[in-house]
Each structure stands twice: as structure tokens, then as C-alpha cells.
VEXKOL-491027 format. One line per 4 residues: number of its first residue (from 1); for each residue z, y negated, x negated of C-alpha. Coordinates in steps of 0.05 Angstrom, whole numbers. Example, Ala and Ser with C-alpha at 12.3 -4.5 7.8 and 13.67 -1.06 7.14 Angstrom:
BEGIN
1) 156 90 -246  143 21 -273
END
This chain:
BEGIN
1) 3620 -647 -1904  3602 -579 -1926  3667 -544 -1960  3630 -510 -2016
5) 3597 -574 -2040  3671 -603 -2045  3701 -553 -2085  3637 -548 -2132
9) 3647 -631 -2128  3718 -627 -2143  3701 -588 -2212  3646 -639 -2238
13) 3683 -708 -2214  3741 -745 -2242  3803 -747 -2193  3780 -822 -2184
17) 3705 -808 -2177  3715 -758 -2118  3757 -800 -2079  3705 -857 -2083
21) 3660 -809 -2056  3704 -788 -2004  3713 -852 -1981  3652 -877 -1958
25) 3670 -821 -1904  3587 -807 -1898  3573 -738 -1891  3501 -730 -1903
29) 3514 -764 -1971  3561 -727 -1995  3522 -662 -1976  3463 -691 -2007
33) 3498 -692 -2075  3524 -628 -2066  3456 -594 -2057  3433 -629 -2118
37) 3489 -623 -2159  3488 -546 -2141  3417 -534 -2159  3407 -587 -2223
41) 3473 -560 -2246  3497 -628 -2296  3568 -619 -2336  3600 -680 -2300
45) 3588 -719 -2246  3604 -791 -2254  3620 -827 -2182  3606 -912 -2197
49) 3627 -968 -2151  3603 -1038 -2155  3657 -1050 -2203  3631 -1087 -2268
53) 3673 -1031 -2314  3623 -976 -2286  3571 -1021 -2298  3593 -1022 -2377
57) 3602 -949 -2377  3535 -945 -2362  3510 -987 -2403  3557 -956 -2463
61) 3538 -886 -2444  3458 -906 -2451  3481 -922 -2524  3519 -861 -2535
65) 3461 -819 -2508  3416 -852 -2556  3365 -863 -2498  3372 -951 -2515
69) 3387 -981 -2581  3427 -1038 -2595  3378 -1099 -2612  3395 -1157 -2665
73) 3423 -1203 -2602  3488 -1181 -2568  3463 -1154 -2496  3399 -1134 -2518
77) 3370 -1062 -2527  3312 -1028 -2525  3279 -961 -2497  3219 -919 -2514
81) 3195 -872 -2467  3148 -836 -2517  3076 -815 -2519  3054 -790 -2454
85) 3105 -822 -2409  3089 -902 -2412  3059 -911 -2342  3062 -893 -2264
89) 3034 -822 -2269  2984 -823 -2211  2960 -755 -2210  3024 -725 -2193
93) 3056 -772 -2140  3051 -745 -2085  3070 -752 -2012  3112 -691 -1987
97) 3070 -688 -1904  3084 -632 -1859  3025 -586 -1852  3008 -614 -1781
101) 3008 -688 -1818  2963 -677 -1878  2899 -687 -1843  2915 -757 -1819
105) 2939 -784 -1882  2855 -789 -1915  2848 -797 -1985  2926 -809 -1999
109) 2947 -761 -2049  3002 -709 -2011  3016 -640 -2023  3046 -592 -1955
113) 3124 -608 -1946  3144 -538 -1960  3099 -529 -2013  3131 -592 -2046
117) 3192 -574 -2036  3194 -511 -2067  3165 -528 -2134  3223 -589 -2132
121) 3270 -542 -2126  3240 -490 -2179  3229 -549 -2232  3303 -577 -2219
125) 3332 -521 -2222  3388 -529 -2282  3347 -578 -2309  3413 -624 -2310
129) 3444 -569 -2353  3492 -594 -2413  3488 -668 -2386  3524 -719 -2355
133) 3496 -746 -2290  3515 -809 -2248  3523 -832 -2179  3502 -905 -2172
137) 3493 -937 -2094  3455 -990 -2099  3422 -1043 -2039  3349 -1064 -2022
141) 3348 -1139 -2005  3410 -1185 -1991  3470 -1125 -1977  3495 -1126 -1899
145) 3435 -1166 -1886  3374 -1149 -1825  3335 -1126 -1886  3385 -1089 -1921
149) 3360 -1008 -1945  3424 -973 -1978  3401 -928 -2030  3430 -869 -2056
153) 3409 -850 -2136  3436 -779 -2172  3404 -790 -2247  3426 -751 -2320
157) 3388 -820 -2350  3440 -874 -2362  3371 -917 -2381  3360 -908 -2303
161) 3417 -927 -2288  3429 -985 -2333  3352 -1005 -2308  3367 -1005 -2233
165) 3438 -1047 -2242  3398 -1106 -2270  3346 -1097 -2219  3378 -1084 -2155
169) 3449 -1113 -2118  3497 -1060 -2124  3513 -1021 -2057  3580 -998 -2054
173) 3601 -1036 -2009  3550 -1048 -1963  3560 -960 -1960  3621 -977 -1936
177) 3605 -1015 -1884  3541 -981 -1861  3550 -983 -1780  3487 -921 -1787
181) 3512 -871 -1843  3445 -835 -1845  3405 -891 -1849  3397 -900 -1924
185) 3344 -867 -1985  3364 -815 -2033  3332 -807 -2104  3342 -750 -2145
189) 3322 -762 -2223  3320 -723 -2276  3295 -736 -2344  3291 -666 -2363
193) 3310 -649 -2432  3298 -693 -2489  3278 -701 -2560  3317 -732 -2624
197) 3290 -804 -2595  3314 -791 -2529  3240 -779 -2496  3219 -730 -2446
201) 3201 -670 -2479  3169 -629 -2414  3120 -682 -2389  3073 -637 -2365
205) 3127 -618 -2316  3124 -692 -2292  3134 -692 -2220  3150 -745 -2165
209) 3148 -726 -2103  3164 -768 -2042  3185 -742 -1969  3164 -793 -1921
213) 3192 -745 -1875  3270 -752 -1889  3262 -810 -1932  3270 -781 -2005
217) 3249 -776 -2077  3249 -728 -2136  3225 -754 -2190  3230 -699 -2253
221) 3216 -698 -2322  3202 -774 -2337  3242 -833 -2359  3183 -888 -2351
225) 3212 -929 -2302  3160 -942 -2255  3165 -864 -2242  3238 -864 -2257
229) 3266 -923 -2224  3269 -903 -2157  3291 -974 -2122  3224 -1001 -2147
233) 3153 -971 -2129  3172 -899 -2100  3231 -940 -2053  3172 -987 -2036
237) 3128 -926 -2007  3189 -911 -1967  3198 -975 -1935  3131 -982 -1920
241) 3128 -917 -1882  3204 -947 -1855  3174 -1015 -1829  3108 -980 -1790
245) 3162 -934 -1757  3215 -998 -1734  3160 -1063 -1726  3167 -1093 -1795
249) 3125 -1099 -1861  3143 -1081 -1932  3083 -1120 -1976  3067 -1117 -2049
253) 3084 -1195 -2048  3118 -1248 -2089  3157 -1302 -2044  3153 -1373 -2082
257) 3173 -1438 -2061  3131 -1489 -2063  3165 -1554 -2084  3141 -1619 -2046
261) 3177 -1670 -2077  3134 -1738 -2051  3173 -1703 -1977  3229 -1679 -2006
265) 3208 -1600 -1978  3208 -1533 -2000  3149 -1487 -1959  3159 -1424 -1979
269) 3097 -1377 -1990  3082 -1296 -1999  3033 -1276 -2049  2987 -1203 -2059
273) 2945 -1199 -2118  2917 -1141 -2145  2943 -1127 -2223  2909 -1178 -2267
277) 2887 -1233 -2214  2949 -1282 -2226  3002 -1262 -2183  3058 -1265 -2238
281) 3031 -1334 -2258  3027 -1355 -2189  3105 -1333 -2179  3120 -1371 -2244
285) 3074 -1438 -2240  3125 -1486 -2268  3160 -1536 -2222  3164 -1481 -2170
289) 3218 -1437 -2154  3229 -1364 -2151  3252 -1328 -2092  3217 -1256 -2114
293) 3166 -1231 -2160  3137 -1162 -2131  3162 -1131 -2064  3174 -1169 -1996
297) 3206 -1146 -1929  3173 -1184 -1869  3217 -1190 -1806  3215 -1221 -1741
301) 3275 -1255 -1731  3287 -1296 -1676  3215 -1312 -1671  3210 -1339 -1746
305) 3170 -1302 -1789  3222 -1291 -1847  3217 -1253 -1916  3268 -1220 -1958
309) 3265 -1211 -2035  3279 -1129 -2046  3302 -1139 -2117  3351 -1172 -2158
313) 3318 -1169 -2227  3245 -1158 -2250  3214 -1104 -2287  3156 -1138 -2325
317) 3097 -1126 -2364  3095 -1162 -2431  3041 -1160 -2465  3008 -1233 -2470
321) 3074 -1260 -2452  3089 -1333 -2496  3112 -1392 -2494  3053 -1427 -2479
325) 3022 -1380 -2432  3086 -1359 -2391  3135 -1410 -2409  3185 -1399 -2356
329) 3193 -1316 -2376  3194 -1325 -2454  3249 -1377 -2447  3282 -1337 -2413
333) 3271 -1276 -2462  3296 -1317 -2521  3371 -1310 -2491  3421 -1284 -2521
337) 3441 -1242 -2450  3435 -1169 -2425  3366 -1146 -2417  3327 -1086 -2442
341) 3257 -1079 -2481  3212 -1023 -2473  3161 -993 -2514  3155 -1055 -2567
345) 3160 -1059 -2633  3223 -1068 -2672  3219 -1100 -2739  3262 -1104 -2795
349) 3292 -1163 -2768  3316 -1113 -2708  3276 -1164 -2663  3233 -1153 -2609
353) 3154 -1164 -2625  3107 -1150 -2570  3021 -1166 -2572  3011 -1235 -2542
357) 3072 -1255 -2562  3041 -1314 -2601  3095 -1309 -2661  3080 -1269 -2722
361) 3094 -1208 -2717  3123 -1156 -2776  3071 -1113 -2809  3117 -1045 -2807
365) 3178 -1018 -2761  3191 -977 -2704  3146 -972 -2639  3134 -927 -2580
369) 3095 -880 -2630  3155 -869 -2669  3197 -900 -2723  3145 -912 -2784
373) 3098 -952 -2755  3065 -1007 -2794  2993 -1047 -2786  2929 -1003 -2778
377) 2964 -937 -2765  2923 -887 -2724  2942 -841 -2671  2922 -766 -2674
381) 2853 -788 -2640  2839 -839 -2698  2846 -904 -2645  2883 -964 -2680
385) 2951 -963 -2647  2977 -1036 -2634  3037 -1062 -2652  3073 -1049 -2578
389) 3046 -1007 -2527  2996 -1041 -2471  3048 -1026 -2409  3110 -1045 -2456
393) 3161 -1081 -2407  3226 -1126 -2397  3280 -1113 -2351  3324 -1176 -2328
397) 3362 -1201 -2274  3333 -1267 -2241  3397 -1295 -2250  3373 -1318 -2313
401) 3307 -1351 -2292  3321 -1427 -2286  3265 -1442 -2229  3304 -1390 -2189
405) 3302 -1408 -2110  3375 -1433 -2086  3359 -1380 -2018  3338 -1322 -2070
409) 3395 -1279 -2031  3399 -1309 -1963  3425 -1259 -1918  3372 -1288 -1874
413) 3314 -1289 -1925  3272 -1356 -1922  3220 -1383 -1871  3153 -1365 -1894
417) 3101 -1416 -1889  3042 -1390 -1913  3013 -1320 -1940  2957 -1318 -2007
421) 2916 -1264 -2019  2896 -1274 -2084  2824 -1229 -2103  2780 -1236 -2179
425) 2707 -1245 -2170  2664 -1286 -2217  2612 -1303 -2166  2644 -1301 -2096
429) 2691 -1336 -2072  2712 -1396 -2066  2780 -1415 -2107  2822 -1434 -2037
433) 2798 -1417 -1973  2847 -1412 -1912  2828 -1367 -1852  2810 -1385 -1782
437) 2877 -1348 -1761  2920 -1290 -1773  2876 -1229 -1757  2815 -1270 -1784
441) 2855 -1276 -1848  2881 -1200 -1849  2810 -1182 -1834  2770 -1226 -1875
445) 2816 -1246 -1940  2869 -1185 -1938  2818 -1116 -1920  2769 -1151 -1968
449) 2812 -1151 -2023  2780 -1137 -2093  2783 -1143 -2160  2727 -1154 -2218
453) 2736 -1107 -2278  2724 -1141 -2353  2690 -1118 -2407  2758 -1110 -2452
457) 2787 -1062 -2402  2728 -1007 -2375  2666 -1032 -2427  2627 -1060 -2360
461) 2640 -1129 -2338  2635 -1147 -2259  2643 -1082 -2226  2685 -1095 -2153
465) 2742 -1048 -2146  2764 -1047 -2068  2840 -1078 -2070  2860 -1073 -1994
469) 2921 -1123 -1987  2938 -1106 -2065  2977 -1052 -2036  2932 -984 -2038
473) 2967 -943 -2087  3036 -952 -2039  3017 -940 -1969  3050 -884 -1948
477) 3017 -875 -1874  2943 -875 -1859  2904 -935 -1878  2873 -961 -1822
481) 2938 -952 -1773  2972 -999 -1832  2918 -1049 -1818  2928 -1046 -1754
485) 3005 -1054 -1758  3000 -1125 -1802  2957 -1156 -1747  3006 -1138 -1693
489) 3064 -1162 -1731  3057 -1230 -1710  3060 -1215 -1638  3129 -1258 -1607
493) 3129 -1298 -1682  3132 -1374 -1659  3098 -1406 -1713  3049 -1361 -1749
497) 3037 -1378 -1820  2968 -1390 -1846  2931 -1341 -1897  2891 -1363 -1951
501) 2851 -1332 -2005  2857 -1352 -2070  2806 -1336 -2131  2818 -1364 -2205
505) 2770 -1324 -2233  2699 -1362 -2218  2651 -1378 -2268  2611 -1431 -2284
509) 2533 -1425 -2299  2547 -1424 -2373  2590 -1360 -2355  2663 -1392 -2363
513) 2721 -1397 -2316  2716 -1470 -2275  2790 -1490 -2278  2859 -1490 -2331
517) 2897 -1431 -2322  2950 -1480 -2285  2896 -1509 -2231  2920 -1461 -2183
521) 2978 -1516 -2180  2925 -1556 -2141  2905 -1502 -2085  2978 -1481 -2084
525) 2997 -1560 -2059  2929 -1558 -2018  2948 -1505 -1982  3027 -1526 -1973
529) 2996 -1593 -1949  2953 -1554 -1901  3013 -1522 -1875  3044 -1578 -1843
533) 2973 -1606 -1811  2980 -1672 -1872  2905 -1653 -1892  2842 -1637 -1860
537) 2787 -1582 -1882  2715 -1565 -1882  2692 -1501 -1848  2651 -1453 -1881
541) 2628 -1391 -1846  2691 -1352 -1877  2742 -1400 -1867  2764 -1476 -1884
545) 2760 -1510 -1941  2790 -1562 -1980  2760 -1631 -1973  2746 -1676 -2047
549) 2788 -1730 -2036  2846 -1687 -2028  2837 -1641 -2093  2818 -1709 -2134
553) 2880 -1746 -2106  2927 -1675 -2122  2897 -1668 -2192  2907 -1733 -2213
557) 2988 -1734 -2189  2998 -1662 -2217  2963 -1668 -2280  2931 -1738 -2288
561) 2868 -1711 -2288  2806 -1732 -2262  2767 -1677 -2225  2691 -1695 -2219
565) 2656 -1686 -2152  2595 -1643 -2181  2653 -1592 -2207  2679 -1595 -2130
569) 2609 -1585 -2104  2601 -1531 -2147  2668 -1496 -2144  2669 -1498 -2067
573) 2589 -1479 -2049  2597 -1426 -1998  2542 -1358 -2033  2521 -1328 -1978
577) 2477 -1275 -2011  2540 -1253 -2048  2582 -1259 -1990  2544 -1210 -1946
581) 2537 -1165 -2006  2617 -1162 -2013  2626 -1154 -1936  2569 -1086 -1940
585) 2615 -1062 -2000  2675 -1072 -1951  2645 -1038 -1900  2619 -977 -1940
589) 2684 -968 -1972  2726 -960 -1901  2669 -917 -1877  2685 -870 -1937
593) 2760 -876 -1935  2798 -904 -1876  2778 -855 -1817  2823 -886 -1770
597) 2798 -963 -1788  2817 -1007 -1727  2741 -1020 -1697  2763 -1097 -1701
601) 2752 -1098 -1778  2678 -1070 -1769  2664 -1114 -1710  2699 -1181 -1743
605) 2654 -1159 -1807  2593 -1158 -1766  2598 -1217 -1736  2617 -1261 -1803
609) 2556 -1224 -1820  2508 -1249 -1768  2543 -1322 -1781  2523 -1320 -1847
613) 2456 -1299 -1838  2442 -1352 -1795  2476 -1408 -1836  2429 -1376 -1886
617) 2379 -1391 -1850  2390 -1458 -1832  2417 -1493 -1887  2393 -1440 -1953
621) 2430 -1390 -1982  2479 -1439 -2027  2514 -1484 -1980  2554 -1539 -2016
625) 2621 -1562 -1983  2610 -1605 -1915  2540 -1590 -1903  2557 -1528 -1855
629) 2555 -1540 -1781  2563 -1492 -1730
END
């Protein structure tokens, strides 16, 4: 421990906050926050344990700073990040690569280390200045677990702070008993200075910057907390860089359990869908339980193939969240318990309001474009601005959530049974399809990822945006070697789960969606049936399909519905024109943008190619369900 840090240390720190510092007895922690501290230059430094009366002084000082407001139900406050600063600011996250690094990384968006570095340093300099800051240690995954990540977080916003306690198990402790001191991620936040509302005023100083070399962040001049928040997304680009260095996977996946009740099982299965293509709903289909709603960790453990929820809380979007629609979440967001809004509108009432919401909303109140908002006001461009912003968000702990998983924080994680990749074409695939085997599946249903834009959100309907494995805007290493990493992964796994792809988004011929928003209930059970070998498929020249009697008998004990064969036919015709269209836009794409792509994609690609030609040929190019053959 470096002696001027400690006496610089000594001066910010309570008597009590220094020795808690002290005694985690870890060196490059304590020098980290001394080179911080140093350069951001904060009034006080407040040190927290896992205690819950640092957890209230948090919470209190978030208050006191004005950056959350007290809302009409005790436990309840909201934030407003302000104009500007209400989403993940692409442009300027960036990996920090050593010069000799860059050219491997393709299209990822990195700027040279030192180059980085330096305009870190220049931006954070003081930029603490006439604030308090915090210390908070926090835990990725179940603490003193084979998953656990200890993370580190210095922050002058007590909204951060508040954020990440409800989201992530506190890591004090696990600190403490860290057998590797080093091994652990350090964030450095600051929101920069701030307006009368508490928003970042210097946004076009927005910066966050992630080493991948030593396993660090600086995120500077934001409060949003997908750029603020360290634990969540920017943590995630860490571990994934983490798991291709030690032999494990960090995936932008849910973890469910799938509840069998006729057998009296739970099968446990990992989800990646691109934004808008149903992962949340799939996460949430009621009867199920919860284990995790966004990040995974994938380890071999003993031979099983196990997964580990990161979080401990989730950080959702919602707009279009209601009771009927999401029953599950807005139940949950009707209690009276600690949890913070973002970005919606307050009424009168001092309620939250959000669009979707289904309720009647106030006509006037306060919003993320300032305090007098009311119905049809414009922005300073002349657009309509709604009554809560598009990206407005909840943050609670899954504590709350009554179809939580019992195994949510197994040390251990839980047995995974079965892996969905979950795409949105309108003309494609099939709505369930399982894969001939693991790097089939990787290869076929993960690499081919995409998702269909609508006309609501780019004013062109149908246009495929390349999705590989959901998880694009994370990876942190070069594309193709992180292909190449999840089909060795299951190499000395005993029982390798199945992967299916799932699609709720096909149309009929009259142009609307074929199923309920809550049929993917069906393929869900299809696929946990197909799981433990209790159901047999149909090939198709992509994969296996489900067989009619099996959906029909599933609908009708689910729903008590009757699902008619020509819907079947037609739901589960294998398109082979539109099939070897998707698999040339596949191939074009990784030609442009994955240098390094494993040559087992392009040959696997091929040769589903060539299959599908020939079926084609032989039985037309709309094959209905069981009259393949190969």
C-alpha cells in the first residue's frame, strides 16, 4: 500500500471508513482508490460495508443530493437523467487495446490504451471536486461461489450507488475472503457536475472507456445507468473478455425454469434474444420461475454444464409494461417496497405513469423533459414528447418477484437443460426448431441470429439486422475467436444441452402474427419435453421439429385450446427460398466483419446450403412438416 495514498486517504475518510478499508488488507485496492481519489479530487470519501445502515445512507444521501425524489409510496423514488443522457451512449464506449491489439479486434469500437488513458485522466481530473464520493464492493453471481467476480465501484452519484445495491449482492465480505486479492474489477464513475435537477450538465464529455487489459472502467460524465452502472453491461464486457481468457462463457442470457408439473420437474433453460424478440416475456411466462433476467455465467463444473445468475435485481425497460401484458412485473411494481423509477412521468398524484401502462394517465406533471410537462408539449425540434421517455426504466431486487426460482443464488448455479436462441423474422423460420447438436445449433440458430425491424421503429418494415448470439454490442475480443470459444465449451461437459431456435414473430398470409403472445408456453414445454427424450421430432433440413400431436395435446392442457392442423402445417413449412436467402446474408455479413470467422461456420453454411437446394429440388420449395426425407 502506497504511503501517500494513505495519508491523502486518511484526510477524506471517517476514522471508521479507513479502517474498513484497511482491513480487507488488499493492496492493489487500496492503491486503486488512492490514484482515483488523488486525481478526481471528491471532499469525502465514504468507505460502505455490506451493513444495511450504509445501505440507508445511501439511499438518504441520493435524497439529500436531490439526484431521486421521494414518490407517493414509502420506498419509492424516482430519477431523471435529463435530455441527452437516457440511453447506452454507443459512440463513445470504447475498448481501451494496446496498440499491438487494435488490429485484431475488427469492427469493435476501441481507441489505443494510452491514448485512452490519457484523456481519462484529463476529463477526471477534479471532476469529483466539492462532492461526496462512495466506496461500495459489491459481488457478481452467488458471493464465494466458482462464479463469483468481486467488484470494486468509486462513484460521486449516490443514484449509482443506490442502483447497484438493489441490483447486485453486496461484496464486503466476499473481499474479505478473496483467496486472489487482485482478481476483482474496478469502476470509476463520475457524474460530472450537475444541474438544479441533478442531471449531467457536460454530456458531451460523456466517456466510458473500458480496459480489457487490467480489467477496468471509467465511465465520466453520465448518470444513465446503463453507462453508469458499472456491475451491469460495461462488467458484462469484462467477463466476457474474463471467461475467453479462463474456459468459461459470460452470455447475454436469461436462466428460467421450466415447471413440469404432470413429472413433478423443474428443467432449467438459458435464453438470447435480441432487444424486442421476447426474451423478457419468455423469462416472465407465468407459471415459470425466475432464476435471471439478462446476464449468465456458463461453467463446467464437474462435467455439468451449470449457469449462474450475475445479478440480484433487474434494471428494466417499461414502456408497454401492464397488467395484462406483463402481469408478473406490474404486480410487482404496484408494491409498496424500495425500488426506483426513471425517466417517467410524475403526476399530481406523485405516482408513477409510464406509456403502455394501460391506466390513465395525468394530462400535466413532471417528466424527463423537465417539471411542466403536460399533453401535446413539444420539444425544441417540434416532435410530440410522450408522457415518459421510450428507454424509461425500473430498478428492483428479484426478491420481490413471486415466480422467483428457489436456486436463484445457488452457490452452485442450476443444471442447464436446454439453450433458446430466440431471432424475429416474419417469413423464416419456423416458431421451434431444435438443432442437430451443439455446434450445429451455435452455427446454425446462434451465428444466424437476426432481428426484423418494424415500421413504428425505422419507417421500413422487414429489414434483417445481423444479431450474432444477441450479444454483439458486448464482445470484448474478436468475433470469430468468440465463436469459436462457445463451440469448444462443451468439450468434457457430460450431458450437453440441446439448442433451439425460437421465432414468435411469423406471419400469416393475411400479414398477422400466427400465435397469442403466450403460445411460446407451448414450444417452451415442447422443447423441455424434448429434453428428456419423452417426444419425438420431424427433421427438416435445419434441424427437428415438433410433431402435431404433441403441440395439439400441449395446447389443449396449457390453454384448452384447440390448435388446428392446417395452422400446424402452415406454421411449421420449412421456406427454403427464404432460408438460403438468410444463410447468403449470414455469410456476407462475416465476410464483411468477422476476419478471423472459424472456417467451420462457412463450411457448415455451405453445406445446409447444398441440403436445401436439393430438398428444393425434390420435394418444392415449401416443404410442409413430415414430408422431408433425407
Amino acid at each position: 500500500m502506497k504511503e501517500e495514498y494513505a495519508a491523502l486517504l486518511k484526510s477524506k475518510m471517517t476514522e471508521e471508513g479507513y479502517r474498513k478499508l484497511i482491513a480487507l488488507e488488499n493492496p492493489k485496492l487500496f492503491n486503486f482508490i488512492g490514484e482515483f481519489v488523488e486525481l478526481c479530487d471528491p471532499d469525502t470519501v465514504y468507505m460502505c460495508d455490506d451493513s444495511d445502515e450504509d445501505a440507508e445512507y445511501i439511499r438518504q444521501m441520493a435524497l439529500k443530493q436531490g439526484e431521486e425524489t421521494p414518490l407517493a409510496h414509502n420506498g419509492q423514488t424516482i430519477h431523471y437523467d435529463g435530455y441527452g443522457d437516457q440511453g447506452r451512449d454507443k459512440e463513445h464506449t470504447k475498448f481501451m487495446v494496446k496498440k499491438e491489439n487494435l488490429a485484431r479486434m475488427g469492427n469493435l469500437n476501441c481507441i489505443e490504451y494510452e491514448e485512452g488513458l490519457a484523456e481519462v485522466k484529463r476529463l477526471a481530473k477534479g471532476i469529483m471536486k466539492g462532492k461526496p464520493a462512495i466506496v461500495k464492493l459489491f459481488c457478481e453471481c452467488p458471493t464465494m461461489s466458482p462464479f463469483s467476480i468481486g467488484c470494486a465501484q468509486l462513484t460521486d452519484s449516490f443514484y449509482v450507488g443506490h442502483s447497484e445495491d438493489i441490483l447486485y449482492r453486496r461484496g464486503y465480505e466476499h473481499f474479505m475472503q478473496m483467496q486472489d486479492k487482485e482478481d476483482f474489477f474496478f469502476f470509476v464513475h463520475s457524474a460530472g457536475e450537475l444541474d438544479d435537477r441533478g442531471c449531467v450538465v457536460n454530456v458531451k464529455d460523456r466517456r466510458i472507456y473500458q480496459d480489457i487489459e487490467h480489467m477496468d472502467v471509467y465511465s465520466l460524465n453520465n448518470q444513465y445507468a446503463g453507462n453508469s452502472v458499472g456491475l451491469k453491461k460495461l462488467a458484462m464486457r469484462l467477463a466476457i473478455k474474463k471467461a475467453s481468457q479462463e474456459g468459461w462463457l459470460c452470455e447475454h442470457m436469461f436462466i428460467m425454469g421450466c415447471q413440469n408439473r404432470k413429472k413433478g420437474r423443474t428443467t432449467y433453460f438459458c435464453g438470447a434474444y435480441p432487444s424486442a424478440c421476447g426474451k423478457t416475456a419468455t423469462a416472465m411466462l407465468p407459471g415459470e420461475t425466475l432464476v435471471g433476467d439478462d446476464i449468465a455465467y456458463f461453467r463446467n463444473l464437474d462435467g455439468e454444464f451449470r449457469a449462474a445468475n450475475v445479478e440480484r435485481g433487474i434494471f428494466g425497460i417499461i414502456k408497454d409494461v401492464n397488467a395484462k401484458d406483463d402481469p408478473v412485473i406490474f404486480d410487482t411494481l404496484m408494491q409498496k417496497k424500495e425500488m426506483i423509477f426513471s425517466n417517467v412521468l410524475t403526476g399530481p398524484d406523485n405516482q408513477p405513469y409510464w406509456q403502455g401502462m394501460e391506466v390513465h394517465p395525468p394530462k400535466e406533471g413532471a417528466n424527463h423533459s423537465g417539471p411542466g410537462w403536460f399533453e401535446g408539449k413539444k420539444d425544441p425540434a417540434g416532435k410530440v414528447i410522450p408522457l415518459s421517455h421510450g428507454n424509461a426504466r425500473y430498478t428492483i431486487r428479484m426478491e420481490y418477484l413471486d415466480n422467483l426460482d428457489p436456486a436463484w443464488d445457488d452457490k452452485k448455479g442450476v443444471l442447464v437443460g436446454g439453450i433458446i436462441y430466440g431471432g424475429r423474422d416474419s417469413d423464416t423460420s419456423v416458431l421451434v426448431e431444435e438443432s442437430f447438436d451443439w455446434q450445429d445449433g451455435i452455427i446454425m440458430k446462434a451465428c444466424t441470429l437476426e432481428s426484423e425491424t418494424t415500421a413504428a421503429t425505422l419507417g421500413k418494415e422487414g429489414v434483417r439486422v445481423p444479431q450474432p448470439m444477441a450479444n454483439l454490442d458486448f464482445i470484448s475480443y474478436p468475433i470469430g475467436e468468440y465463436v469459436q470459444k462457445n463451440l469448444d465449451f462443451v468439450k468434457g461437459i457430460d450431458k450437453v444441452p440441446p439448442i433451439f431456435a425460437m421465432n414468435y414473430f411469423l406471419k400469416d398470409e393475411k400479414g398477422d402474427f400466427c400465435t397469442h403472445k403466450l403460445a411460446k408456453k407451448v414450444w417452451l414445454h415442447w422443447a423441455e419435453e424434448r429434453v428428456h427424450g419423452e417426444v419425438d421430432a420431424l427433421r427438416t433440413p435445419t434441424g427437428l421439429i415438433p410433431k402435431y400431436e404433441d403441440l395439439k395435446r400441449l395446447f389443449k392442457e396449457i390453454f384448452d385450446e384447440e390448435y388446428p392442423e392446417e395452422d400446424y402445417r402452415y406454421q411449421f413449412t420449412f421456406r427454403c427460398d427464404a432460408w438460403l436467402a438468410k444463410l447468403e446474408r449470414s455469410t456476407g455479413y462475416y465476410h464483411a466483419n468477422v476476419p478471423d470467422c472459424p472456417n467451420v461456420v462457412y463450411e457448415t453454411w455451405e453445406a445446409a446450403a447444398e441440403k436445401i437446394k436439393a430438398a428444393k429440388a425434390k420435394f418444392g420449395a415449401l416443404i410442409l412438416p413430415g414430408d422431408y426425407e433425407e
